[in-house]
C-alpha positions in Angstrom: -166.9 -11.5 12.2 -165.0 -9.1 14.4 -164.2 -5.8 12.1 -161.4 -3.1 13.5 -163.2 -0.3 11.9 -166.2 1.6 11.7 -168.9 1.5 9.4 -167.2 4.6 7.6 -163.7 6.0 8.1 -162.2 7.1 11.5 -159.1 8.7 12.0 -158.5 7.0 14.7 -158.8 3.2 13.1 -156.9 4.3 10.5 -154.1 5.7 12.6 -153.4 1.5 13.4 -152.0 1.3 9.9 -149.5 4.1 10.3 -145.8 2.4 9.7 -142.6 3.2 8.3 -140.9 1.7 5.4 -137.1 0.9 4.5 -135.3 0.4 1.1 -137.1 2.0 -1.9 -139.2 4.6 -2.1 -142.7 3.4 -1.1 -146.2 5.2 0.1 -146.9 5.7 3.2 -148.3 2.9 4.7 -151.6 4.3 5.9 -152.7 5.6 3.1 -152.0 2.1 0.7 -154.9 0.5 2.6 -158.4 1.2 4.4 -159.0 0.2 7.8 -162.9 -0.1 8.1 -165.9 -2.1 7.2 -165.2 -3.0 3.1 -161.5 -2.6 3.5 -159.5 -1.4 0.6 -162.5 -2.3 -1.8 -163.7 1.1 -0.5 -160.6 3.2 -2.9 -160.4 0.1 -5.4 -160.0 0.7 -8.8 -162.2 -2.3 -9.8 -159.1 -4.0 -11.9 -159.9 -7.5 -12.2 -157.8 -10.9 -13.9 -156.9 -13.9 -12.3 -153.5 -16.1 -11.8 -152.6 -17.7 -15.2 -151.5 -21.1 -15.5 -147.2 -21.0 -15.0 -147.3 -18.9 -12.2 -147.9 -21.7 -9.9 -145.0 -23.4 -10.8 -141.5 -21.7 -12.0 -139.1 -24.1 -10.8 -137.3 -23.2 -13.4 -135.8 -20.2 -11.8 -136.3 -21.2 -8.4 -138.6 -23.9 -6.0 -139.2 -20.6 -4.3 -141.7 -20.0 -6.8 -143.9 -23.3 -6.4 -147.2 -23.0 -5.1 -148.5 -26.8 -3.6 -151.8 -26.0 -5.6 -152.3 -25.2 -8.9 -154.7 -22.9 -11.4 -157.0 -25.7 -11.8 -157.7 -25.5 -8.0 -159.0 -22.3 -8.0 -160.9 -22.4 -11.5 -163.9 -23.7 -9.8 -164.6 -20.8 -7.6 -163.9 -18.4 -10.7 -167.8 -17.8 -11.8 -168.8 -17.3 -7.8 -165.9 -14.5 -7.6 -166.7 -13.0 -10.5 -170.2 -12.6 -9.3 -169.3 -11.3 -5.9 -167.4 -8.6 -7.8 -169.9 -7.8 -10.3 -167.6 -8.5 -13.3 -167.9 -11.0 -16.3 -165.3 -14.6 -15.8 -164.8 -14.0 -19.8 -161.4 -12.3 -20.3 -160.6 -12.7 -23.8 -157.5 -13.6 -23.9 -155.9 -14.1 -26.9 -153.4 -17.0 -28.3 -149.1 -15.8 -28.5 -148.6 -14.6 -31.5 -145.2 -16.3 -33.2 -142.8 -14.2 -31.8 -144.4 -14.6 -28.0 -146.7 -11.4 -27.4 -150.1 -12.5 -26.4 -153.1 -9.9 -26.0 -154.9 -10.5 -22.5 -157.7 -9.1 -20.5 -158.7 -7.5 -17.8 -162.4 -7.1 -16.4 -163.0 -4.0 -14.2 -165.8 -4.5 -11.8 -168.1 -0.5 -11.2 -166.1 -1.1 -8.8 -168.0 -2.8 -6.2 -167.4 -1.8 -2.8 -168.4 -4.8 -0.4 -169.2 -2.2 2.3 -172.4 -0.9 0.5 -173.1 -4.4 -1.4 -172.8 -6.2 1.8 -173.4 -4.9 5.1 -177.0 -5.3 4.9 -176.9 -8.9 4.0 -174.3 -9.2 7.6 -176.6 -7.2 9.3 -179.5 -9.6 8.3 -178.1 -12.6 8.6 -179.3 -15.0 11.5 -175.3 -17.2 11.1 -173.3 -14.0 11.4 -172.5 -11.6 13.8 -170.6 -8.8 12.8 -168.5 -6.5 15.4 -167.2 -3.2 14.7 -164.2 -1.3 16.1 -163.6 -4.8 17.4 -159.0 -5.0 17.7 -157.9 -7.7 18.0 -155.0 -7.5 21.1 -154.4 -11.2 21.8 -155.6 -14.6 22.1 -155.5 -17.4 24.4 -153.4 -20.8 23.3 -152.1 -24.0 24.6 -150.7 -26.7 22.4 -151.0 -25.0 19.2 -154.6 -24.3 19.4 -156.4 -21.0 19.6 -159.4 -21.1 21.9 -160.1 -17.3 22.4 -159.4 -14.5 21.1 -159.3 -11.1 22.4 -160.7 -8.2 20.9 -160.7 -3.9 22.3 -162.7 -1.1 21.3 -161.3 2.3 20.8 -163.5 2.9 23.7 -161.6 0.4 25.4 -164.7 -2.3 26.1 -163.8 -5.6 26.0 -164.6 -8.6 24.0 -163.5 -12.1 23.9 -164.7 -14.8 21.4 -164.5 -18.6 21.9 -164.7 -20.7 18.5 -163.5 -23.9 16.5 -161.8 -22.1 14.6 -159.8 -18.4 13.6 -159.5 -16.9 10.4 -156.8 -14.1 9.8 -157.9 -11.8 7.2 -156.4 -8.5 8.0 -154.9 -7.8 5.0 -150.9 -7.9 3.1 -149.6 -6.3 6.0 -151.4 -6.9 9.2 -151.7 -10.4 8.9 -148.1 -10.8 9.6 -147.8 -8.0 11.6 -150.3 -9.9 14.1 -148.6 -13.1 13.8 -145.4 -11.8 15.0 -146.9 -9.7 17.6 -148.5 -13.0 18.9 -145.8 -15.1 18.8 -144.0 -12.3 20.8 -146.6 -13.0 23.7 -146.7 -16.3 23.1 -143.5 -17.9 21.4 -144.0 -21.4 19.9 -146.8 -22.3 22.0 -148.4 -20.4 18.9 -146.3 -21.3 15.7 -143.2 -22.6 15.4 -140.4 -19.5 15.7 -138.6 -20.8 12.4 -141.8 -20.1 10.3 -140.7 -17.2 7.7 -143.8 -15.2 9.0 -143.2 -11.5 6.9 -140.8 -12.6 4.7 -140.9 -13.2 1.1 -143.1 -10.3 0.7 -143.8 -8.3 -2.9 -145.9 -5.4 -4.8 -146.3 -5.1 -8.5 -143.7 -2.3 -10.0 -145.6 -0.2 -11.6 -143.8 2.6 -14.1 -144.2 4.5 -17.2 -141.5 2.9 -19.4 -141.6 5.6 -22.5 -143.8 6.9 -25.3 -145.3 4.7 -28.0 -146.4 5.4 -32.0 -148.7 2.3 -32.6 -151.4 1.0 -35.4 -154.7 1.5 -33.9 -155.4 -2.5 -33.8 -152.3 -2.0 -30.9 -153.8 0.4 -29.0 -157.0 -0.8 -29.2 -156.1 -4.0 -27.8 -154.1 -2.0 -25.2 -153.1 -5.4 -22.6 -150.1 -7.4 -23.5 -148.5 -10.0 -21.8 -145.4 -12.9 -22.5 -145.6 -16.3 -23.7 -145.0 -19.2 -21.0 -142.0 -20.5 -23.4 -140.8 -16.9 -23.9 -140.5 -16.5 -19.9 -138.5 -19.5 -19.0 -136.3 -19.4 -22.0 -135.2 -16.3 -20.8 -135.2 -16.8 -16.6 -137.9 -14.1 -16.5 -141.1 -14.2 -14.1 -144.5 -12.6 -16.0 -144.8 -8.8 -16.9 -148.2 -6.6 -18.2 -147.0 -4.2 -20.7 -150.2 -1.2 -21.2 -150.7 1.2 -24.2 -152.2 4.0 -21.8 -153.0 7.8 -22.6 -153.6 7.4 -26.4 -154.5 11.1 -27.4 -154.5 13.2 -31.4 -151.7 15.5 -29.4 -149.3 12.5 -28.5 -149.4 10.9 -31.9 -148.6 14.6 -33.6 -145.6 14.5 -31.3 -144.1 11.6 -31.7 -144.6 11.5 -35.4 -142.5 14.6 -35.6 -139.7 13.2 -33.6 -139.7 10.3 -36.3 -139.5 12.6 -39.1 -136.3 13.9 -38.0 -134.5 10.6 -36.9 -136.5 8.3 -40.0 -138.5 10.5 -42.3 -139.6 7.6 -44.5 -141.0 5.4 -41.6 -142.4 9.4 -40.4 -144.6 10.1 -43.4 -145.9 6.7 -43.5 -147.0 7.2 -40.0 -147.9 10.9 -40.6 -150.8 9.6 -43.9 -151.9 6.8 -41.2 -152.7 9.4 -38.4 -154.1 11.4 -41.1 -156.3 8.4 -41.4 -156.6 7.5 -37.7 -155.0 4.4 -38.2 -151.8 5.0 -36.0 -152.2 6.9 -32.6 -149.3 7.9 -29.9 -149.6 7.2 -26.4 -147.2 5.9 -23.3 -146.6 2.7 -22.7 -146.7 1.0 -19.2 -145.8 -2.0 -16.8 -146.4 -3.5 -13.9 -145.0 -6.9 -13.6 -144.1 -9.6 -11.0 -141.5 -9.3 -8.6 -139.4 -11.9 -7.7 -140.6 -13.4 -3.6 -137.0 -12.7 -2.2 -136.4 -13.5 1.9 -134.9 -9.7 2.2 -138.4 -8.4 1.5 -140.5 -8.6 4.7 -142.7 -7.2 7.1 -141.1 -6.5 10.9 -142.1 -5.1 14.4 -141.4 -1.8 15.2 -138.8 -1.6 18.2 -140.2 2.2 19.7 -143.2 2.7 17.7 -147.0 1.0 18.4 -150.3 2.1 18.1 -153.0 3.0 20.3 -153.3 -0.3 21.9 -149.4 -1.3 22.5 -148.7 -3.2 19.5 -146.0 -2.6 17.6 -146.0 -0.4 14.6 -145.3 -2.3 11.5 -142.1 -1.8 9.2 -142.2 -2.5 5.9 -138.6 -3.1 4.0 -138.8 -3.3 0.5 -135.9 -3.4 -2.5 -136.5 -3.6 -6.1 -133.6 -6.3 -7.3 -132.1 -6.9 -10.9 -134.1 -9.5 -11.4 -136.9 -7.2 -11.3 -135.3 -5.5 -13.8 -134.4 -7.8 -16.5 -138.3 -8.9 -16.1 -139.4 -6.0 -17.4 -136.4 -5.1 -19.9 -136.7 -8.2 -21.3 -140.3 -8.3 -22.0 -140.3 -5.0 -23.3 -137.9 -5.7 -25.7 -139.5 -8.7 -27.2 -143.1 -6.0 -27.5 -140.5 -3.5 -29.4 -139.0 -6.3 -31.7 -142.9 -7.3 -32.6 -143.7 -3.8 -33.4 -140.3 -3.1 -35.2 -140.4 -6.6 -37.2 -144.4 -6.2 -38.1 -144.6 -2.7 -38.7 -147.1 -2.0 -36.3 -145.0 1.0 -34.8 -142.2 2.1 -32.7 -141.4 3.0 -29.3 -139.1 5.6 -27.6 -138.0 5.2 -24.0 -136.9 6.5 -21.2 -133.6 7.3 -20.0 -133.6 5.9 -17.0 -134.4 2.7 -18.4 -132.3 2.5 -21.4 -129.0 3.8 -19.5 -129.6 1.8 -16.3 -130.6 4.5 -14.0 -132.3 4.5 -10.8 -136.0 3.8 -10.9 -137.7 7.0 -10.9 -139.7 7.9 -7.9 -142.5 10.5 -9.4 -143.9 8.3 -10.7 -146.7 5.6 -10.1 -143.7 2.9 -8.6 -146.2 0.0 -7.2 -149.5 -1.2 -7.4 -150.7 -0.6 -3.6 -150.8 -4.6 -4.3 -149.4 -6.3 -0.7 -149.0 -9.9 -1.4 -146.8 -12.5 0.6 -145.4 -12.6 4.2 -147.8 -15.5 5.0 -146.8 -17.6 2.1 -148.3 -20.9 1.1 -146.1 -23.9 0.8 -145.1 -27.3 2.0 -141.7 -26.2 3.2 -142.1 -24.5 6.6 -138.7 -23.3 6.0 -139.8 -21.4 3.1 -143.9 -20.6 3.9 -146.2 -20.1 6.6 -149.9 -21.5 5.2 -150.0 -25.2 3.8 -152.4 -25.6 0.5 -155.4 -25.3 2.5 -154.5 -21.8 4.3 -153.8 -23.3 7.9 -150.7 -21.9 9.4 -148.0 -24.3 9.6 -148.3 -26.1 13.0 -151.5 -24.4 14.3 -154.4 -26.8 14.4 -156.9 -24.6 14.0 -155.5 -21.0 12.3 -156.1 -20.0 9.1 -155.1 -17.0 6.6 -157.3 -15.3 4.0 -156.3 -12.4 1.8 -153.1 -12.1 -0.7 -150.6 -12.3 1.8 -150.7 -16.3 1.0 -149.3 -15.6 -2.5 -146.5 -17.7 -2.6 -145.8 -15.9 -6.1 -147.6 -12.6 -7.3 -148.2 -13.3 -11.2 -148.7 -9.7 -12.8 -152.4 -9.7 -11.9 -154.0 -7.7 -9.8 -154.9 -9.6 -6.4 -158.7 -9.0 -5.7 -160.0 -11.4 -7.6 -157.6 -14.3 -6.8 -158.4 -13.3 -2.8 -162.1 -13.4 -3.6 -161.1 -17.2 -5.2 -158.8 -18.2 -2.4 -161.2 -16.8 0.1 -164.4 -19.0 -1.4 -161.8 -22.2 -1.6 -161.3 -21.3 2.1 -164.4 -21.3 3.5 -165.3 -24.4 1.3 -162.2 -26.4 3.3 -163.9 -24.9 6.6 -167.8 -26.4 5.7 -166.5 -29.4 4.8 -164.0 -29.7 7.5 
């Protein structure tokens, strides 16, 4: 297990995840990940759910959006994950309601970061062998097979590892970012050139959408989510819809504002909060974006790191599609609240007249999924069900940057699945 960090932060590992982005506004790309022992799980937030059922399969908008597995392949490595991560596989879901708003979920793990819960146990162990500040620069191939791969220190010392078989686990980004630079050395000997290797890439949009005056039975639920049928009736991928900030302040607020515009619906909501049984708070979304081609990961042209390899380049555009996900779900949450009586909401401008997506805001989910994508189509994906990169005979990819789609979870627990299924496929095989 060859790590490219430290046991704690370096600047100078860290300084190998320094790109530059085009299109939308977007973080800097070194600060959206962790490059040492634990990875990101070291600044997680501990936000856990899984894939749900149709988002492995929405050929009803597009065959772009069909994985070649489906939930019921990864349900079996649920309980394991949930362990690693310290959270409970019970999420508590609840049924649609008639109109097509269903209650969901999420677990949050303390969170667990694997560099304190694991490095021990790697240190210990008598079947691995664990190498820090060990980047990787190259590897040796003939016929589509990997033999060796090369590995540098900052210090510059050498290492090169002979084995059966590679994994690729560097993350969203870097695990295209490698392939490329490989197949730059290397050409097809590698991988064929036609494989979409960075494309199809996504994040989770991630915005405040407006203020909301709900019943407490809302807020306390807090996670919200759409129907299947609701989705594909309306061409719309899935969207998490968050009653967040909930405070006495907000709900004074808002309640005023309603007196003036609808004092009847005002004083009913003003006796309720007298009786905390309506609170004010924002609501929120992040939802999944549509796997477009445009979106992808490329190869610096002047920039590269400290060991000649080309600086990543991130482009990355927010589409309409994107937007009539989140519009549309919201709208249906509104009606439900409006046709119920279980509050109201007031949003934004920028939303309601069209307007650019603001950018102080939280805008994504520091969620990097796709650009290695799983398929059967090497015209439109890179890994086939089991991970292995399309015409390698011995490569594989672990991490999110498989997701052929992105659901509206968030990815850490799926990886830990995916990343279990993996290594199953690799015992047996």
């Amino acid at each position: 297990m060859c790590e490219g960090g430290d046991v704690e932060f370096t600047d100078q590992s860290q300084d190998c995840y320094v790109g530059s982005t085009q299109g939308d506004p977007y973080f800097d790309l070194d600060i959206a990940r962790l490059r040492f022992f634990g990875g990101s799980t070291n600044h997680w937030g501990g936000w856990c759910r899984t894939f749900e059922e149709n988002d492995f399969d929405r050929s009803d908008i597009s065959e772009d959006l069909v994985w070649p597995i489906r939930k019921a392949d990864l349900d079996p490595y649920l309980a394991e994950a949930c362990d690693i991560l310290d959270i409970s596989p019970d999420f508590r879901d609840g049924a649609p309601n008639p109109v097509g708003i269903r209650p969901i979920g999420f677990n949050f793990s303390p969170p667990t970061y694997f560099s304190e819960k694991y490095l021990a146990e790697l240190e210990d162990s008598e079947n691995i062998a664990l190498v820090l500040n060990a980047n990787l620069i190259d590897v040796t191939v003939k016929n589509n097979r990997i033999s060796h791969a090369e590995f540098l220190s900052f210090g510059r010392n050498s290492l090169k590892v002979k084995a059966n078989t590679f994994v690729f686990a560097m993350g969203g980004i870097e695990n295209s970012r490698m392939l490329k630079w490989l197949h730059s050395i290397h050409g097809d000997a590698l991988y064929n050139r036609r494989l979409p290797v960075g494309n199809y890439w996504m994040e989770h949009p991630t915005f405040e959408l407006g203020e909301a005056v709900v019943e407490t039975e809302v807020a306390d639920q807090r996670y919200f989510s759409t129907a299947t049928e609701f989705q594909e009736k309306n061409g719309i991928l899935n969207c998490g819809l968050i009653i967040d900030g909930v405070s006495r302040k907000q709900t004074s607020k808002l309640i005023n504002e309603l007196l003036c515009i609808a004092p009847a619906l005002g004083r009913k909501l003003m006796e309720m909060a007298d009786r905390r049984l309506v609170c004010g708070g924002k609501i929120k979304s992040a939802w999944e974006q549509r796997p477009i081609r445009s979106n992808r990961i490329e190869l610096s042209k002047s920039a590269v790191d400290t060991f000649g390899i080309p600086r990543p380049v991130l482009h990355w555009k927010k589409t309409d599609f994107d937007r009539k996900t989140v519009l549309t779900s919201l709208q249906l949450f509104n009606n439900w609240l409006m046709d119920s009586d279980l509050g109201r909401l007031k949003l934004y401008d920028w939303l309601v007249k069209g307007d650019h997506f603001p950018t102080d805001d939280t805008m994504a989910g520091h969620h990097h999924m796709g650009g290695t994508r799983m398929g059967v189509d090497p015209e439109i994906s890179v890994v086939d069900s089991d991970c292995r990169v399309f015409g390698t005979e011995n490569l594989y990819i672990a991490g999110s940057s498989v997701f052929t789609s992105a659901g509206h979870n968030n990815p850490t627990l799926p990886i830990v699945q995916f990343t279990l299924r993996l290594a199953e496929h690799l015992v047996e095989n």
